[in-house]
N, C-alpha and C positions, 0 to 999 in steps of 0.2 A: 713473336718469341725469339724471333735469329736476329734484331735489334736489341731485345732484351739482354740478352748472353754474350750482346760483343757489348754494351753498354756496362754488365758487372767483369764484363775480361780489360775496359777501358779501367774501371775505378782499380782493380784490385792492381793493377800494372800501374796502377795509381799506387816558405814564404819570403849661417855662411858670415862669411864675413861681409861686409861692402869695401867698397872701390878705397874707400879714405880710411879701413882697417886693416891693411895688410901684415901690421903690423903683429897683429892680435893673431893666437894658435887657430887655425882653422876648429872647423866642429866638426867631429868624427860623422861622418854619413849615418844616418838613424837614430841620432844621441834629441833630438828636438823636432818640432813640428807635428802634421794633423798624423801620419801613423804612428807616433810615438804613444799616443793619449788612448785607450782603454774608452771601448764607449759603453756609456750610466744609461743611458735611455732607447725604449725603441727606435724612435726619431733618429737617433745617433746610429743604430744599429743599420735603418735602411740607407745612413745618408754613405754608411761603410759600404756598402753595396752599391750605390748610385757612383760612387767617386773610382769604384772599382773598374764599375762596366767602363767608365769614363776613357780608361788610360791603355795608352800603346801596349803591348807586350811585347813588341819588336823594338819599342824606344828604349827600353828598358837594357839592351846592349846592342848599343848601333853597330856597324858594320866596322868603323874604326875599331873597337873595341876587341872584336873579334879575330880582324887583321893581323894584333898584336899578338894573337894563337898562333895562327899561319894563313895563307890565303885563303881570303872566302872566296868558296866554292858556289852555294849560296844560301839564301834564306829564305824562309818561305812562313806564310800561316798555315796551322793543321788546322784550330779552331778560334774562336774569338779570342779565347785566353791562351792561347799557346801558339807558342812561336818554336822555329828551329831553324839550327844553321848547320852547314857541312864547312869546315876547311880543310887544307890540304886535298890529299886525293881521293878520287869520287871509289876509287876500287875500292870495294869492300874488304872490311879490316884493317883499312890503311889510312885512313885519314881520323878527326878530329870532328865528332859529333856532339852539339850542344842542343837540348832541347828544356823549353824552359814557358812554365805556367803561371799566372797571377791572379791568385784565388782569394777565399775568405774562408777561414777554419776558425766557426765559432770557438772550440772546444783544442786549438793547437794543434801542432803537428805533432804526433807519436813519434819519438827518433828509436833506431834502432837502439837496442842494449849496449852494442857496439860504436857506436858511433862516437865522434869526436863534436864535444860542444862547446862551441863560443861565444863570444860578445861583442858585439859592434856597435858600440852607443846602446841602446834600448832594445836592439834587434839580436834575438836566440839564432847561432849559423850552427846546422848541424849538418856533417859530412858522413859517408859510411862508405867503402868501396865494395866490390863485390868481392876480395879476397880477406877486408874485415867481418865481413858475414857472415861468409862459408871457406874458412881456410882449406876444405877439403878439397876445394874444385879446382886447389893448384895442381897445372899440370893439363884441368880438363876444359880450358878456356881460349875462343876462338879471339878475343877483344878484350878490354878491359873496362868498367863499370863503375861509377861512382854517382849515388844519390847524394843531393846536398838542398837545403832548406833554409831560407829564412823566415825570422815568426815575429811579426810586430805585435806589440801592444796594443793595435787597435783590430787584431784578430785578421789583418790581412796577411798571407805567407807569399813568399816566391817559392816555388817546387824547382830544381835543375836538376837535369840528367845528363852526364859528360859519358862519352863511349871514347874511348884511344885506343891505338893498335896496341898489340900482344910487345911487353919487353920498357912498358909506360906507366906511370903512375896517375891518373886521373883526378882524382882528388883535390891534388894540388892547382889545375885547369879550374875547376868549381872554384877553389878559395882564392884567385885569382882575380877573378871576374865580380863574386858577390857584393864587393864593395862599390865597383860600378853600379851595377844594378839597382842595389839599395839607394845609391846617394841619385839615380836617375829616375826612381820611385818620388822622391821628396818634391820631384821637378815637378809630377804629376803631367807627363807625357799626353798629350790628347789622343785618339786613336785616330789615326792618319798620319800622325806627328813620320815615322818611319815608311820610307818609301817602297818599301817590302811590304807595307799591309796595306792589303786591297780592301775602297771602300764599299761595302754591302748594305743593305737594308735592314740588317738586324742590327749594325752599329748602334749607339745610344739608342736602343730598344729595350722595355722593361720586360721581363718574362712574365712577369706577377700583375701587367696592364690586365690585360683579359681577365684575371680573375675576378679583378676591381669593377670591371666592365659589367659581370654577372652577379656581385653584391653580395661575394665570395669574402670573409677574411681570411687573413694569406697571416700566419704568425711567421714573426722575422728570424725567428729562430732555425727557424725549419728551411727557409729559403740559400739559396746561392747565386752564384754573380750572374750567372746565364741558364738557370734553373728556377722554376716557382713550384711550390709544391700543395696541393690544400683540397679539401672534401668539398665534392659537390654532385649534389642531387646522391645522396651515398653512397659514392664512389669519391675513392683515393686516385687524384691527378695528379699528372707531372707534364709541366709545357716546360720543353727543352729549347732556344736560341741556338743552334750551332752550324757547324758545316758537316757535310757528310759526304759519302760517295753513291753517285748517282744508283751504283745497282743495290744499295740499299735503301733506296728513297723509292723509286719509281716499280710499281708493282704493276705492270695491265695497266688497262686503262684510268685515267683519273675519276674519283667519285665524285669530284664537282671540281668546279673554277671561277674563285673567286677576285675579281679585281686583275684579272689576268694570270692571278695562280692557282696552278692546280693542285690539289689534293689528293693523296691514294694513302686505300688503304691495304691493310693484310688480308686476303680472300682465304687463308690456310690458317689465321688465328681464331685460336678455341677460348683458353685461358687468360691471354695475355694480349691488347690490344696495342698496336704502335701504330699512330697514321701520321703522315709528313703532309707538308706543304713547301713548294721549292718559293723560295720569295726572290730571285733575281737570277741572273747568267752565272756561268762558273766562275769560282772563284781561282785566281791564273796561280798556276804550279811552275816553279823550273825542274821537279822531277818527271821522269818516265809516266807517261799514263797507266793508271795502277789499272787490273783487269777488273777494278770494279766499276771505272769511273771514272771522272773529274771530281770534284769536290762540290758542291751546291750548297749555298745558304737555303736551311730549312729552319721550318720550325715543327716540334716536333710533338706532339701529346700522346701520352703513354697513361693504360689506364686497363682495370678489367671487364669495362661494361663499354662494346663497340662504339654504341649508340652513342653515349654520352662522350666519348672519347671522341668522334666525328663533331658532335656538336658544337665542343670545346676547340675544336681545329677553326670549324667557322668564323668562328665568335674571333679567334687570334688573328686569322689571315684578311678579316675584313678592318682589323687596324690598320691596316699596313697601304701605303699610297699604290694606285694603280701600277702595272708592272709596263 
């Protein structure tokens, strides 16, 4: 249940020319190629998913890129799909915070009412700051805040989250940057590509394997880049790919060890079942060790019948090569 509840406090806190045409205008970053194209079939929908899991989120604005802010401080993975960087200075409220996801939203990004939207070739840039949202909070603000989104036509978005000290416009940091990002999406970045992402064992992993494995249909609808979602033995599943912190992974002792990982589950779950499997060593941080942790690649299955929610852990963690 206390993976549950930080799980919806995550969501609610919750997208050339060649060498002998130089002549020729450049092509606006996201005006052509595979995210510009809307996908007609399932096949197309999972291959949006497959091409997703595929790609850096740290390539997506290298460290040059960032530099041009002010100095990186550093950068780090939170999750497979999210990256973040600090420039300037580490003290709180004082420096330059970029944190930034690459997802699949079947269904678009909702902008706020307020928000400011644009056009980048084929790609919707919507920016909103925290003073465009709630003017009232002038005056009662420690930072300053700006959500910003890009939304391709083929249903993948970038999500960014810019924080600046108090006396700064943020906003214009996001609109800044999105053009990089977009036109380094097109490169289609591999995950490694960025020397900031550490490689794990969930890397090019499918979260929807196991279900395939049990002769589960998984509709593509329903699914996400490091999420699979689908009924089985009737029971509503969800096998999560992500990274976590260790004291929310590790409960007592492990209820089994499979291929050298172990498994635990919730000894205190009633309602609501979470069981982890750690699939490799920590994944390296340049921040403070948080009092939860390190970070651990898991994998995760969430569900409200134990039983089945253990078995479905099995069935994941014995894909996976010895540890």
């Amino acid at each position: 249940m206390r993976r549950f509840a930080a799980a919806v406090a995550a969501v609610v806190v919750l997208l050339g020319a060649s060498a002998c045409q130089d002549d020729l205008p450049i092509t606006p970053a996201g005006s052509g190629g595979y995210w510009s194209a809307a996908p007609q079939t399932e096949d197309q929908r999972w291959e949006v998913l497959r091409k997703v899991r595929a790609i850096d989120p740290c390539a997506l604005l290298p460290r040059a890129e960032l530099a041009k802010i002010d100095t990186v401080s550093w950068v780090q993975v939170r999750k497979p799909d999210w990256c973040e960087a600090r420039m300037g200075s580490t003290e709180s409220g004082k420096g330059t915070d970029l944190s930034w996801s690459l997802l699949v939203a079947p269904t678009g990004i909702t902008q706020h009412e307020r928000a400011r939207t644009t056009k980048i070739g084929a790609v919707t840039v919507g920016t909103v700051s925290d003073l465009d949202a709630n003017p009232d909070h002038r005056g009662q603000l420690v930072e300053r805040n700006c959500t910003a989104s890009a939304s391709f036509p083929s249903t993948t978005a970038i999500m960014l989250f810019v924080t600046t000290p108090l006396g700064t416009e943020p906003c214009p940091v996001a609109e800044a940057v999105l053009p990089t990002m977009i036109a380094q999406l097109d490169k289609e970045p591999a995950q490694g590509t960025s020397p900031d992402t550490p490689r794990t064992v969930l890397l090019g992993s499918d979260p929807c394997a196991v279900a395939r494995g049990l002769g589960v249909t998984t509709p593509v609808a329903e699914q996400r880049e490091w999420r699979c979602s689908f009924r089985y033995r009737d029971n509503d599943i969800q096998v999560e790919y992500t990274y976590d912190r260790e004291q929310l992974v590790v409960d007592g002792e492990p209820i089994f060890v499979i291929n050298g990982h172990p498994g635990y589950g919730d000894p205190d779950a009633t309602d609501f079942f979470s069981y982890n499997a750690i699939m490799g060593p920590v994944v390296p941080s340049t921040e403070p060790e948080s009092f939860l942790g390190p970070n651990l690649p898991v994998v995760n299955v969430f569900g409200r019948n134990g039983a089945v929610v253990e078995e479905v852990l099995r069935h994941a963690v014995a894909l996976f090569p010895a540890a």
